[in-house]
C-alpha positions as CSV (number, residue, x, y, z in Angstrom):
1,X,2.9,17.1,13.9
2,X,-0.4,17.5,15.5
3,X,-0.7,15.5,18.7
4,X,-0.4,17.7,21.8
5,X,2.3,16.6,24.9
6,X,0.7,16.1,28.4
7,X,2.7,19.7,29.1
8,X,0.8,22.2,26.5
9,X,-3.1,21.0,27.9
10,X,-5.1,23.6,28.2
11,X,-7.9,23.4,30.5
12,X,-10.6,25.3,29.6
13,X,-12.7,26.9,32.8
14,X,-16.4,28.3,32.5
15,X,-16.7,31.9,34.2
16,X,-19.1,34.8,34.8
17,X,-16.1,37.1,34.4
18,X,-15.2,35.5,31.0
19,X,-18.9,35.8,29.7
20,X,-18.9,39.4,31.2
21,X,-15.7,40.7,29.2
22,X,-16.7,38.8,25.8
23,X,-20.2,40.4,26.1
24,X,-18.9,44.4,27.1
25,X,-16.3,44.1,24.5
26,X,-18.9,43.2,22.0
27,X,-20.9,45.8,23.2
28,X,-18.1,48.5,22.7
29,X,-16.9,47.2,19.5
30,X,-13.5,46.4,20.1
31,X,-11.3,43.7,19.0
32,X,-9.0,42.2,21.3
33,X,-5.6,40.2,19.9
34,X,-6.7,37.0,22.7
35,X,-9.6,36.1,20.6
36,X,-8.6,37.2,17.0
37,X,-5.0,35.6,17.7
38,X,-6.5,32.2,19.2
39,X,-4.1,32.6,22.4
40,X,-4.3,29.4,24.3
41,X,-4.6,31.8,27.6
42,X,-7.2,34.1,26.3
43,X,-9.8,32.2,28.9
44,X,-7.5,32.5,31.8
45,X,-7.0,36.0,30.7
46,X,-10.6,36.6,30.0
47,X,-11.6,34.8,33.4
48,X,-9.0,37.4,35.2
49,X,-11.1,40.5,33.7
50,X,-8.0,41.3,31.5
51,X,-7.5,41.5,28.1
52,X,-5.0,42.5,25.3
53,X,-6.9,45.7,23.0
54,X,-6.0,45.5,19.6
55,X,-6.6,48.6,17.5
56,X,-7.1,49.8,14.2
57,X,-9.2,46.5,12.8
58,X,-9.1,43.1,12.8
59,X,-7.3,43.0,9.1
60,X,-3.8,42.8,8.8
61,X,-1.9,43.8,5.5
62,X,0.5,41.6,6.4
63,X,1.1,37.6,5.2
64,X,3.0,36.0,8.6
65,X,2.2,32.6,8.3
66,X,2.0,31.7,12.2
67,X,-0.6,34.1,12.6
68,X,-4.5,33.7,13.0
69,X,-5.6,37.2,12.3
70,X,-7.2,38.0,8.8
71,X,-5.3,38.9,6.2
72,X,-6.2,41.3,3.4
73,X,-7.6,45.3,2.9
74,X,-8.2,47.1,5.8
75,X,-11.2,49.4,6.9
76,X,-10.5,53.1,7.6
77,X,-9.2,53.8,11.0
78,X,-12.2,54.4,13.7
79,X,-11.6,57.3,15.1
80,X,-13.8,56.6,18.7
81,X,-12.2,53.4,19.2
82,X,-9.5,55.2,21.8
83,X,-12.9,56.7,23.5
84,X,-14.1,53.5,23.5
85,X,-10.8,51.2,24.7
86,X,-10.5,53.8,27.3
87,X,-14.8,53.3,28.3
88,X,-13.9,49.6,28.7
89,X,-10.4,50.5,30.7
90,X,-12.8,51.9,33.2
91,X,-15.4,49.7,33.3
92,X,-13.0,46.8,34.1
93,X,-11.4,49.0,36.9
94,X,-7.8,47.8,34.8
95,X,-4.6,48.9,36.5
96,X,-2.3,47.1,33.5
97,X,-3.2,47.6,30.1
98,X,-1.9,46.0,27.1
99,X,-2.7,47.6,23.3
100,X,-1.2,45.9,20.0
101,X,-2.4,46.1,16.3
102,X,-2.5,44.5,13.1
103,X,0.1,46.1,11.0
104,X,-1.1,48.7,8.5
105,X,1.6,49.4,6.0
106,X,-1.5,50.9,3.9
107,X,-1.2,54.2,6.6
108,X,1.3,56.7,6.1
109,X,2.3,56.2,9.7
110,X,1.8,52.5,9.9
111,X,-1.1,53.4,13.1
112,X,1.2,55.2,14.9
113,X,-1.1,58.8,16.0
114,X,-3.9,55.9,16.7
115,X,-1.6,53.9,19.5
116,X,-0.4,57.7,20.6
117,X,-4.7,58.5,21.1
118,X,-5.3,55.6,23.2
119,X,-3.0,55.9,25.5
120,X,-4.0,59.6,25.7
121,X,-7.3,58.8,26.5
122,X,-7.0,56.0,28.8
123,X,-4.7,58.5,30.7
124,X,-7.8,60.4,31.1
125,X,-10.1,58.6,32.0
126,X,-7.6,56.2,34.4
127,X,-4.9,58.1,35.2
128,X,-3.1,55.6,37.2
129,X,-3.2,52.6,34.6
130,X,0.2,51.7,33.5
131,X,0.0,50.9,29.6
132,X,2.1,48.8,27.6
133,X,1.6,48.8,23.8
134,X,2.8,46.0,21.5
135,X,3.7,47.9,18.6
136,X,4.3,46.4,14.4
137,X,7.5,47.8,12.7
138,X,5.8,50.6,11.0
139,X,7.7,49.3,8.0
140,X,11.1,51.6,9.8
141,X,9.4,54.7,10.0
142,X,11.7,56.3,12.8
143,X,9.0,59.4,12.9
144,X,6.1,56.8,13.4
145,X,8.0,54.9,16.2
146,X,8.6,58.6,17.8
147,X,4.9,59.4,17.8
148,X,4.5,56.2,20.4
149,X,8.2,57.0,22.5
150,X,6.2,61.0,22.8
151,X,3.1,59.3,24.3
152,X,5.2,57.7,26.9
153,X,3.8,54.0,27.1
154,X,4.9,51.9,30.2
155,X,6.6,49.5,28.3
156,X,7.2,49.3,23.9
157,X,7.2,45.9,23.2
158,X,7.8,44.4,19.5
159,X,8.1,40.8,18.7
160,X,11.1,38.9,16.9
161,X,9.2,36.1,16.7
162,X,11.5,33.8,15.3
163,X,15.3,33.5,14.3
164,X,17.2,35.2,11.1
165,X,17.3,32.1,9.2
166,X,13.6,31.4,9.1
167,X,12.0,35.1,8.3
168,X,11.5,34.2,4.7
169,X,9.1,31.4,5.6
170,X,7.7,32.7,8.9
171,X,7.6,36.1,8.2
172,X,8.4,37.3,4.5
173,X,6.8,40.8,4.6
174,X,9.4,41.6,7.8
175,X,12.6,42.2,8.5
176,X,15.0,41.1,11.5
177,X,17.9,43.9,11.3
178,X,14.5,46.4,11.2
179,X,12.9,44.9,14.4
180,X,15.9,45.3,15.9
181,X,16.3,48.4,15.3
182,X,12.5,49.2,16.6
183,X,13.5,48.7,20.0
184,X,17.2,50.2,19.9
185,X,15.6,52.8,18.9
186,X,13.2,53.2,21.9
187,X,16.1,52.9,24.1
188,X,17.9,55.7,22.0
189,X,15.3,58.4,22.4
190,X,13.3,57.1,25.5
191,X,16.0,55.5,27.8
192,X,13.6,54.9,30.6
193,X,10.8,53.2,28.8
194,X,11.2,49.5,29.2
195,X,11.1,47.4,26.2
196,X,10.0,44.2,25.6
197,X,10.2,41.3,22.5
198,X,9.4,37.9,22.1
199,X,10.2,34.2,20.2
200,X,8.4,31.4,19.7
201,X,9.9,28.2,19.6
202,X,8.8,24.9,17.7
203,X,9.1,26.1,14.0
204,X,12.5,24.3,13.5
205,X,14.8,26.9,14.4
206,X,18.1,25.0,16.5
207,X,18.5,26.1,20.2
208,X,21.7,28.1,19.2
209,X,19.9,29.8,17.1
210,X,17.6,31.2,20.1
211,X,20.7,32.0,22.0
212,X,21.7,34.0,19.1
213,X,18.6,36.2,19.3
214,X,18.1,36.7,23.0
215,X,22.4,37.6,22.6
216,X,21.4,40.3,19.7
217,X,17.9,41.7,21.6
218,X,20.7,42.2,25.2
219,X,22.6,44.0,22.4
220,X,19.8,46.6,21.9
221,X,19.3,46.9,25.5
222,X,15.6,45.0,25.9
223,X,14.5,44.8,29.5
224,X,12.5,41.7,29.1
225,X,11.5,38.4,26.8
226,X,9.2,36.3,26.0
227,X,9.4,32.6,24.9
228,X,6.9,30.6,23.7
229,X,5.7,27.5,22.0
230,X,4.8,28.3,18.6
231,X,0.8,26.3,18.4
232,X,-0.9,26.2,15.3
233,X,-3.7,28.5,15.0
234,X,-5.4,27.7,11.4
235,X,-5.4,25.1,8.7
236,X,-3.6,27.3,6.9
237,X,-0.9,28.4,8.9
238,X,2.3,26.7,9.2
239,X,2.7,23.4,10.9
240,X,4.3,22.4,14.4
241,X,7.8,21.3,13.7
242,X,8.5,20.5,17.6
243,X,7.0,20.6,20.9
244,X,9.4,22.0,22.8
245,X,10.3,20.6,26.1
246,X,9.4,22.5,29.6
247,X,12.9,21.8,30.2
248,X,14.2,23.3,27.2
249,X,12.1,26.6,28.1
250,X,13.8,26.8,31.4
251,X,17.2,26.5,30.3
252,X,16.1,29.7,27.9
253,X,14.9,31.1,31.0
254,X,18.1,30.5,33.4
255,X,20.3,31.7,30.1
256,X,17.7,35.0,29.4
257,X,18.6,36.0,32.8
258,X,22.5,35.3,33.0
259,X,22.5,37.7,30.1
260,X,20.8,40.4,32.0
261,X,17.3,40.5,30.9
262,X,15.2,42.2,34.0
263,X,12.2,39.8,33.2
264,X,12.4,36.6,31.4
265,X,9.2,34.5,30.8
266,X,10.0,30.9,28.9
267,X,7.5,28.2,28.8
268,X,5.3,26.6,26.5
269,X,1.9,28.5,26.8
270,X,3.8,31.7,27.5
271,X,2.6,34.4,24.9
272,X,3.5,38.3,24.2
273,X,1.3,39.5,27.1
274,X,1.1,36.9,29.5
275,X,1.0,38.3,32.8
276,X,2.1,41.3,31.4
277,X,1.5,43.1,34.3
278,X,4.7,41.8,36.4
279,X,6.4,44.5,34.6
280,X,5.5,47.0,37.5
281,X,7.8,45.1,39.8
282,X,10.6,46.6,37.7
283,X,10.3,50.4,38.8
């Protein structure tokens, strides 16, 4: 399935504000997951003078077959990148910040002291910048997962990205029960953090199926979802099942919030951190 419904168009504006981020986050060396994930709202983003840092390379030891971002051996963590996330912070005058990263199961902590020293320098050097960080499983490392919870991120959010049934095709090198257990854990140790996961949609999973999830992530107490239509990034990634329906997304929406999610965002070009920054409304 390749052909793109009227509803998933993206327009694709010229900016001086895009140009300007591209160019200082060139200049700063610093990846960020819009470009290196081919996000369909990275210009929108970009054009807004936001974007979505992601740390610790732009190689992922990981084989998720949805995902854009280069797979394979990782350099050595760069120990001035949090100087530097925290430069470009500044710079942008940012008062929401979101951080992720490729997963590095080659570290004994999976990145975790790395996502722990950006936020401590951004905290620095921007006090007043509310920081969400979008965090791998560190393969279940509940000490790793503590070293974020002690830096005290705004929000913890880690992705489900798709139902139990298709993890072995989606995501082999993951595991459902584990993400789970990522964010129950947040809410065990740091009750007041909010947490955060999403899904995307269109990779043949049924719409019970979703249910089921958003039923088992209310079950672990997250505060908010995201749903989104899964768009193939690569050649080589896996193919479009369905283009989900705007309607569908809403009815994922009006259920997300019967079940008590504080924040539920469902449509097709939604993405992990799309207007992320809503989540200050919740305090």
């Amino acid at each position: 399935m390749s052909r793109f419904p009227a509803w998933i168009r993206i327009k694709v504006p010229f900016s001086k504000e895009l140009k300007m981020v591209e160019h200082l986050l060139s200049e700063y060396r610093l990846h960020t997951v819009c470009e290196e994930a081919k996000c369909p709202n990275r210009v929108e983003c970009f054009s807004r003078g936001t974007a979505t840092f992601m740390i610790l390379g732009d190689i992922c030891t990981r084989n998720c077959r949805f995902c854009a971002v280069k797979k394979g051996r990782p350099l050595p963590v760069d120990e001035g990148e949090p100087e530097r996330v925290a430069e470009v912070v500044k710079i942008l005058g940012l008062r929401y910040v979101v951080v992720t990263s490729v997963t590095r199961d080659d570290l004994p902590d999976g990145g975790a002291l790395q996502f722990a020293r950006v936020i401590e320098e951004v905290r620095k050097i921007a006090p007043d910048v509310k920081i969400e960080v979008l965090i791998p499983d560190f393969a279940g490392n509940l000490d790793a997962l503590k070293v974020v919870i002690d830096a005290d991120p705004f929000v913890i959010n880690h992705n489900v990205e798709t139902v139990p049934r298709l993890y072995p095709n989606v995501r082999p090198m993951a595991d459902y029960l584990r993400s789970l257990d990522v964010l129950r854990n947040v809410k065990k140790y740091a009750p007041d953090i909010l947490t955060k996961s999403g899904v995307m949609v269109g990779l043949g999973e049924r719409f019970d199926e979703v249910i089921s999830v958003m039923k088992d992530l209310r079950e672990v107490d997250c505060d908010m979802l995201t749903v989104g239509q899964y768009l193939k990034p690569t050649f080589y990634a896996l193919d479009v099942v369905e283009f989900v329906h705007p309607e569908v997304f809403e009815e994922y929406r009006r259920r997300g919030e019967e079940m008590g999610f504080k924040k539920v965002f469902s449509a097709p070009l939604v993405r992990s951190s799309y207007r992320a920054e809503e989540s200050i409304e919740l305090v």
